[in-house]
C-alpha positions in Angstrom: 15.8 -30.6 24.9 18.8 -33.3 25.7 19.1 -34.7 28.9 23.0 -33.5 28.8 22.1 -30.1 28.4 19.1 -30.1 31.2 20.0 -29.6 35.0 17.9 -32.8 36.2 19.4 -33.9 39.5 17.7 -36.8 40.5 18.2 -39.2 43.3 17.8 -42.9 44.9 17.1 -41.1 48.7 14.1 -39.6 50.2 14.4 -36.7 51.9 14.1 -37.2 55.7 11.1 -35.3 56.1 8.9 -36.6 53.4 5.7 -38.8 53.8 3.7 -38.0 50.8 4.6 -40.0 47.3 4.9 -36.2 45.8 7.5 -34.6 47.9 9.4 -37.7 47.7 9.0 -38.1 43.8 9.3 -33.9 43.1 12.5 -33.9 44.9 14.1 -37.5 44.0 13.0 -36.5 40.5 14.9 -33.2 40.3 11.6 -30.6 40.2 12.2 -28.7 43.1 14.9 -28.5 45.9 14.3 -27.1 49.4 15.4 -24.1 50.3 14.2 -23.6 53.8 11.2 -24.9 56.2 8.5 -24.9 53.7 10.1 -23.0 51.1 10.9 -24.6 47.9 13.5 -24.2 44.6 11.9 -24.9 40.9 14.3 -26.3 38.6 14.0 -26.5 34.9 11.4 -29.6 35.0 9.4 -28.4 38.0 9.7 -24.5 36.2 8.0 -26.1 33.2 4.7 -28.1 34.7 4.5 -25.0 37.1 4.1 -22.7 33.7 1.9 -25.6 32.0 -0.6 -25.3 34.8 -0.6 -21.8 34.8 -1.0 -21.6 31.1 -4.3 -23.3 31.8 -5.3 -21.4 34.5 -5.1 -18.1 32.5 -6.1 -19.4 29.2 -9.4 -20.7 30.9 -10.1 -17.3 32.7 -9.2 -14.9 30.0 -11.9 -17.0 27.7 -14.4 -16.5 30.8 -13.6 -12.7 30.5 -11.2 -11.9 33.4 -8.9 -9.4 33.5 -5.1 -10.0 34.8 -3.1 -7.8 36.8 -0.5 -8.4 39.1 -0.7 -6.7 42.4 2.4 -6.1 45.1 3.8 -8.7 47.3 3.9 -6.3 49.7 1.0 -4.6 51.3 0.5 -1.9 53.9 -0.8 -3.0 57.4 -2.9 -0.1 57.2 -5.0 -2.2 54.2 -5.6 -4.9 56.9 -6.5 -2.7 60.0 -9.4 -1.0 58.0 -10.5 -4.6 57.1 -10.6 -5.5 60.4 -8.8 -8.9 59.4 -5.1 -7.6 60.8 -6.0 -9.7 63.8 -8.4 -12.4 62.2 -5.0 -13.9 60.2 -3.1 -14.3 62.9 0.4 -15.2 63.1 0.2 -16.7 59.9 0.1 -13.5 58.4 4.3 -12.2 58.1 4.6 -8.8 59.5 7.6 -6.5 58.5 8.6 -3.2 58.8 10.7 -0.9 56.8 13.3 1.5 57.6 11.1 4.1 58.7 9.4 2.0 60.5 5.6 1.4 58.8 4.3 -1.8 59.3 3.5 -4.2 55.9 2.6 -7.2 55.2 3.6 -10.3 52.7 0.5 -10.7 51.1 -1.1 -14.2 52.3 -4.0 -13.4 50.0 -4.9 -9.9 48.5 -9.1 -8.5 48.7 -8.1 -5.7 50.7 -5.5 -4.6 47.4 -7.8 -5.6 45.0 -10.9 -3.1 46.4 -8.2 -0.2 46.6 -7.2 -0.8 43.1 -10.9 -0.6 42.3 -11.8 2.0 44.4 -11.5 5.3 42.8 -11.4 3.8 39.5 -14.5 1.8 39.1 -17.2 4.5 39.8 -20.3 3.5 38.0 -22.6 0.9 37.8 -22.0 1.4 33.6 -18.4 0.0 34.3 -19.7 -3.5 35.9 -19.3 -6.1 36.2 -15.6 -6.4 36.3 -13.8 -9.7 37.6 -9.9 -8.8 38.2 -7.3 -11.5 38.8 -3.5 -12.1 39.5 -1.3 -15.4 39.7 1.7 -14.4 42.1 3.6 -15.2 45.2 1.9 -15.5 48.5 3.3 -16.1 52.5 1.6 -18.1 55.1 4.1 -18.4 57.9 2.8 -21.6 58.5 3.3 -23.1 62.4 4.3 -26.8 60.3 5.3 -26.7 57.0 4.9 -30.0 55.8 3.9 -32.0 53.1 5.9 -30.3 50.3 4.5 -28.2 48.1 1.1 -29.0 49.9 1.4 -27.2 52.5 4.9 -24.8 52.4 4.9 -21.0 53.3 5.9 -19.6 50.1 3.4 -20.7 47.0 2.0 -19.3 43.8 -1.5 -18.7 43.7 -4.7 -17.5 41.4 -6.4 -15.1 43.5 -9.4 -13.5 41.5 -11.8 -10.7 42.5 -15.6 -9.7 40.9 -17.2 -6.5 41.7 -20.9 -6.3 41.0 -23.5 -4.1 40.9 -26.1 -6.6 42.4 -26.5 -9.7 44.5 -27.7 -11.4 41.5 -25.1 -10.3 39.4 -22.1 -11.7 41.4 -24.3 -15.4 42.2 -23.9 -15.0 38.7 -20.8 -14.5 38.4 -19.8 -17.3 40.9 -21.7 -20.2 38.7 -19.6 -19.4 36.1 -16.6 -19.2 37.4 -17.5 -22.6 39.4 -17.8 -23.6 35.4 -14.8 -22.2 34.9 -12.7 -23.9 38.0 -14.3 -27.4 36.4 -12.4 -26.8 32.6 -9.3 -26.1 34.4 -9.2 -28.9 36.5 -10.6 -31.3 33.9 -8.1 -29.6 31.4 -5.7 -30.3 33.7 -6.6 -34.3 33.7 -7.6 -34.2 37.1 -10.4 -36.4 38.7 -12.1 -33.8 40.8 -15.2 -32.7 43.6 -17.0 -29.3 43.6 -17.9 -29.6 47.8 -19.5 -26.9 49.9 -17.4 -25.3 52.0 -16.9 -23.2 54.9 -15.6 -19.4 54.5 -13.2 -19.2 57.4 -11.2 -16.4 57.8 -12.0 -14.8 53.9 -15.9 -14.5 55.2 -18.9 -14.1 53.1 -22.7 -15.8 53.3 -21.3 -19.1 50.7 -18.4 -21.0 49.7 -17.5 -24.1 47.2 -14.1 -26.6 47.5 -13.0 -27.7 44.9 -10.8 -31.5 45.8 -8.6 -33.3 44.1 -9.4 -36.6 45.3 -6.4 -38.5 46.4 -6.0 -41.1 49.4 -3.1 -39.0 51.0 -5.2 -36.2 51.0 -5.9 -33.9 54.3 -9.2 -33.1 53.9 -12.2 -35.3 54.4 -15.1 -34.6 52.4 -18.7 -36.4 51.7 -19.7 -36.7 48.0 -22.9 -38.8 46.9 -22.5 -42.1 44.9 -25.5 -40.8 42.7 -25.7 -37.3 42.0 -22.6 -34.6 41.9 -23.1 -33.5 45.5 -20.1 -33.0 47.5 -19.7 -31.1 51.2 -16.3 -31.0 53.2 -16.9 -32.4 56.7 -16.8 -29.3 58.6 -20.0 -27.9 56.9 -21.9 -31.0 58.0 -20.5 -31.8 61.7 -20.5 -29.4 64.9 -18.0 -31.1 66.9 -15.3 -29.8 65.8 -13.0 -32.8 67.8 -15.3 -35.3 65.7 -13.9 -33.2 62.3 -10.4 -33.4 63.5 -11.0 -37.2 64.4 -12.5 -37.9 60.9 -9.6 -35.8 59.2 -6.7 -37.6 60.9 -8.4 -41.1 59.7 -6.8 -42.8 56.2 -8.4 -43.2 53.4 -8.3 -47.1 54.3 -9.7 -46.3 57.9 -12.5 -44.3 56.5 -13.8 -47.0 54.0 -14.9 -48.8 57.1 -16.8 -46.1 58.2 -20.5 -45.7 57.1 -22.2 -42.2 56.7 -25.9 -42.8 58.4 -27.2 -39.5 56.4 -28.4 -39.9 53.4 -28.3 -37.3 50.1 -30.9 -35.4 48.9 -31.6 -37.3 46.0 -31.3 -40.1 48.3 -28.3 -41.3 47.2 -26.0 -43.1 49.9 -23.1 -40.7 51.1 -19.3 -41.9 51.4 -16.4 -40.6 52.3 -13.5 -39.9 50.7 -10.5 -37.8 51.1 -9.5 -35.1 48.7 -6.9 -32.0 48.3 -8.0 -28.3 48.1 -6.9 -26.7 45.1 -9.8 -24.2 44.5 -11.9 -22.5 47.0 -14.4 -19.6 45.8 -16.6 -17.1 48.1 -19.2 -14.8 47.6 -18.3 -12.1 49.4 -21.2 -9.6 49.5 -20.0 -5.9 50.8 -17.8 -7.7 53.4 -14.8 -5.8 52.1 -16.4 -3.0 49.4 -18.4 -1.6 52.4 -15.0 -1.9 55.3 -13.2 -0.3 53.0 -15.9 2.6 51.8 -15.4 1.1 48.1 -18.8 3.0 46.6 -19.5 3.2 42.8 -22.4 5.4 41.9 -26.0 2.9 40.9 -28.8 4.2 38.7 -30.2 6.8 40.6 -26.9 8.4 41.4 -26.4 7.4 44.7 -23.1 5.6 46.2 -23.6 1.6 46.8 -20.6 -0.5 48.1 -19.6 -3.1 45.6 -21.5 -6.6 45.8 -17.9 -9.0 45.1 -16.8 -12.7 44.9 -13.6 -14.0 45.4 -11.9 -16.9 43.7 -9.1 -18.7 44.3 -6.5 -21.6 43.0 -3.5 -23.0 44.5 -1.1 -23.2 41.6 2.2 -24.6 42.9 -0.6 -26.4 44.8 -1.9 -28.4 41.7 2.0 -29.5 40.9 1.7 -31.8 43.9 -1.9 -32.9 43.5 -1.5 -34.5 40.0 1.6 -36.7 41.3 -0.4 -37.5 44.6 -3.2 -39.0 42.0 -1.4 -40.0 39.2 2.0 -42.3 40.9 3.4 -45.3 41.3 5.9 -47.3 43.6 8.4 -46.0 40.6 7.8 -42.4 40.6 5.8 -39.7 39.0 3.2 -40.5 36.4 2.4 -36.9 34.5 -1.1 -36.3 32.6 -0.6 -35.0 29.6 -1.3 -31.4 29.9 0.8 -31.3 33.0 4.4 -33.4 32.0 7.3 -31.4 31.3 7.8 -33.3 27.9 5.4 -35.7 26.5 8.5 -38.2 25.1 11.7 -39.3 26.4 14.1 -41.1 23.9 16.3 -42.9 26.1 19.2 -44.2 23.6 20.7 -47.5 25.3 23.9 -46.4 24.2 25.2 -43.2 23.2 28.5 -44.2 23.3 27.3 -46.3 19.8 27.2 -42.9 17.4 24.3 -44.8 15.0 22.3 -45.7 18.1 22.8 -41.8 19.1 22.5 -40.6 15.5 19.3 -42.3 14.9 17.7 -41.2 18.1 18.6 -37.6 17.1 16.8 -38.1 13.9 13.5 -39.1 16.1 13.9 -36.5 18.5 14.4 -33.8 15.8 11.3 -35.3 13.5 9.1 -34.9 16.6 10.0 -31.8 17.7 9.0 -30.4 13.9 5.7 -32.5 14.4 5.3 -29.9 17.6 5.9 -32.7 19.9 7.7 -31.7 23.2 9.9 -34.6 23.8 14.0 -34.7 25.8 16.3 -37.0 24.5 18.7 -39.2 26.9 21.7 -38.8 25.8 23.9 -39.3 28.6 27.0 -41.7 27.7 29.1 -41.8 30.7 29.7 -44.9 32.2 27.3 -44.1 34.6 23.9 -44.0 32.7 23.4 -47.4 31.6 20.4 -48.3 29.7 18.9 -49.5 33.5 19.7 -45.9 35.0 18.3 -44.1 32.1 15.1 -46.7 32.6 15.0 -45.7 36.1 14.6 -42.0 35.5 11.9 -42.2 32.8 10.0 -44.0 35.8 11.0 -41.7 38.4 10.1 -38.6 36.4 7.3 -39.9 34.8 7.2 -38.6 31.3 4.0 -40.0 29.4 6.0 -42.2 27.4 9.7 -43.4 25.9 10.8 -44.3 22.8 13.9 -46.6 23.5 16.3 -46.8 20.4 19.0 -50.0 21.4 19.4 -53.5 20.3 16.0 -53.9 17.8 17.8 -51.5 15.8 18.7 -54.3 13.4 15.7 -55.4 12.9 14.6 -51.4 12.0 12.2 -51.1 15.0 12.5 -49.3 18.4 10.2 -49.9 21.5 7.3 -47.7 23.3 6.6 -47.5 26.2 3.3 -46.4 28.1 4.7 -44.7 31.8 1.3 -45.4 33.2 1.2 -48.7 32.4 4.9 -50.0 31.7 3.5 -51.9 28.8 5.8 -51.7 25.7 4.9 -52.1 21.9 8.0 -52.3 19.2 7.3 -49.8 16.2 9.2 -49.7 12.9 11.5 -46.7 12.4 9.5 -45.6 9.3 6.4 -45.5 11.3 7.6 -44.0 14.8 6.6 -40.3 14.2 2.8 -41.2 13.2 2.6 -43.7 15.7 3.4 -41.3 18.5 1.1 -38.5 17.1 -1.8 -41.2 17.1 -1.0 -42.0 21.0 -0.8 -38.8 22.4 
């Protein structure tokens, strides 16, 4: 892709209501524009690391044998009332009405669809285990939208659903997709928590977080400096003032705090604060049996479905890997995540054999199957500095800068995460950049 052809609208100013170094950087960088209180535009970059994540996502369940569908935004009160949840969700929960005036719902999360498209069709213990997901919108009518993409009303999310024909059967359904959550994330380049969890409004008997761990984060957890054990706050305190305290403390503030529990394995316990970006449930017959969702067990006889509930915040992960991977600069992408792995930034495209020859690169790695955008903005404008300034801000993995070395038949790469640069002979440039990334 070239830069001229690409709508990438970045900017110098924050916007007014930004705090964390991801809302600042996704909008200043052109990724997403705000459309409303906690409702958010993807442009073309943001569109692309939003599809890269969810490429992972799916690729990563479908091996673990889920099924995708993709259910209706829009759901009937009626679903909600026979859950007994209508009232449990609260105002966050957007209520509409149609012309002839029955009541629905935009979908804040979906188990009371995902039983009735099972119902009815799932009726023997022959056709389970099934585990049935979507990625699609959801609406929390938020009382504060803040944060960005962290915490908006409108996001895209994995919601999964397992139906069982045992308790066994769906624990063991949940260990793997707990396995399953930990290849996305690491896929994803992420530095990650798996932390018990409490099931709020979803219910069920047991629940697992899984926590980006960033120092802007709003969640406080506990995790164990010698063994993998994590637990978010709430599950260990009963004061729920002394969770809110602990929540509202920095990262900084809490380093000074010491944990007078100790692990299991007797490891010492720390804080540290992390983002949510996976939460899974087992669910029992919370729903199955609300909803009279029966298949028909070995004897004959009509059993509710045992079921487990997964789910990833999608549009969620696009602001946890800046709010771990940044700078004072701007964004700094992993890998998997960045919208194109190389930015050529040609000093001067006014200069046609400074142009030409960055062409020639950028064509040569795009047949090597590298992803890589081209800078070739020549107005007066886009100096070499400006150019500079949005490789930084946007945070490609690296930039391969074709200027005044020309001469000498070398151009210069640079590493985004550390700003370090290395000059590279023309002949060489392709290979080098295949043995980097």
């Amino acid at each position: 892709m070239k830069f001229t052809r690409l709508l990438i609208p970045t900017t110098k100013e924050n916007p007014s209501d930004a705090t964390l170094p991801s809302h600042q950087f996704l909008v200043r960088g052109g990724f997403v524009s705000q459309e409303g209180a906690g409702l958010y535009n993807y442009l073309p970059l943001g569109k692309i690391v939003l599809e890269k994540i969810r490429a992972i996502v799916k690729d990563e369940l479908d091996n673990a044998g889920c099924n995708e569908v993709q259910l209706s935004f829009v759901t009937p009160m009626s679903l909600w009332e026979r859950s007994g949840r209508a009232d449990v969700m609260g105002q966050e929960m957007l209520r509409i009405k149609d012309r002839h005036q029955n009541e629905f719902v935009l979908s804040p999360t979906n188990e009371e669809a995902m039983v009735e498209l099972a119902k009815n069709r799932v009726k023997s213990y022959k056709d389970l285990p099934i585990n049935l997901y979507q990625i699609n919108t959801k609406f929390r009518d938020e009382a504060r939208p803040r944060f960005g993409l962290l915490r908006g009303r409108e996001f895209l999310m994995k919601d999964g659903y397992s139906f069982h024909s045992s308790k066994e059967d769906m624990v063991r359904e949940f260990d793997l997709m707990e396995q399953t959550y930990k290849k996305i994330f690491t896929r994803l380049g992420l530095d990650f928590r798996v932390v018990q969890a409490d099931s709020g409004a979803i219910g069920g008997s047991g629940s697992k977080e899984f926590h980006v761990l960033a120092n802007s984060g709003e969640d406080t957890i506990l995790v164990c400096e010698d063994c993998d054990y994590g637990a978010n706050i709430e599950t260990i305190f009963d004061d729920e003032v002394e969770v809110d305290r602990l929540n509202e403390l920095s990262y900084e503030e809490l380093q000074h705090k010491d944990v007078e529990q100790k692990c299991s394995c007797g490891g010492k316990l720390y804080f540290k604060k992390g983002i949510e970006v996976g939460h899974i449930f087992q669910l029992g017959d919370r729903y199955s049996s609300a909803l009279q969702a029966t298949f028909q067990d070995e004897s004959g006889k009509p059993k509710p479905f045992e079921m487990a509930t997964f789910g990833i915040g999608v549009s969620r992960l696009v602001a946890a890997v800046i709010e771990q991977n940044h700078d004072e600069n701007g964004c700094i992408w992993t890998k998997s995540t960045t919208p194109y792995m190389v930015d050529i930034i040609v000093s001067n495209a006014k200069k046609q054999d400074e142009l030409n020859i960055g062409l020639d690169i950028y064509e040569k790695l795009k047949n090597n199957g590298i992803s890589t955008i081209i800078d070739d903005r020549k107005d007066k404008k886009h100096t070499y500095g400006f150019k500079m300034g949005d490789f930084k801000l946007i945070g490609f993995p690296y930039a391969i800068v074709v200027g005044k070395k020309l001469n000498d038949n070398l151009v210069e790469v640079i590493d985004r995460k550390t700003l370090q640069s290395v000059e590279v002979s023309l002949d060489n440039i392709v290979e080098y950049i295949k043995g980097i990334i």
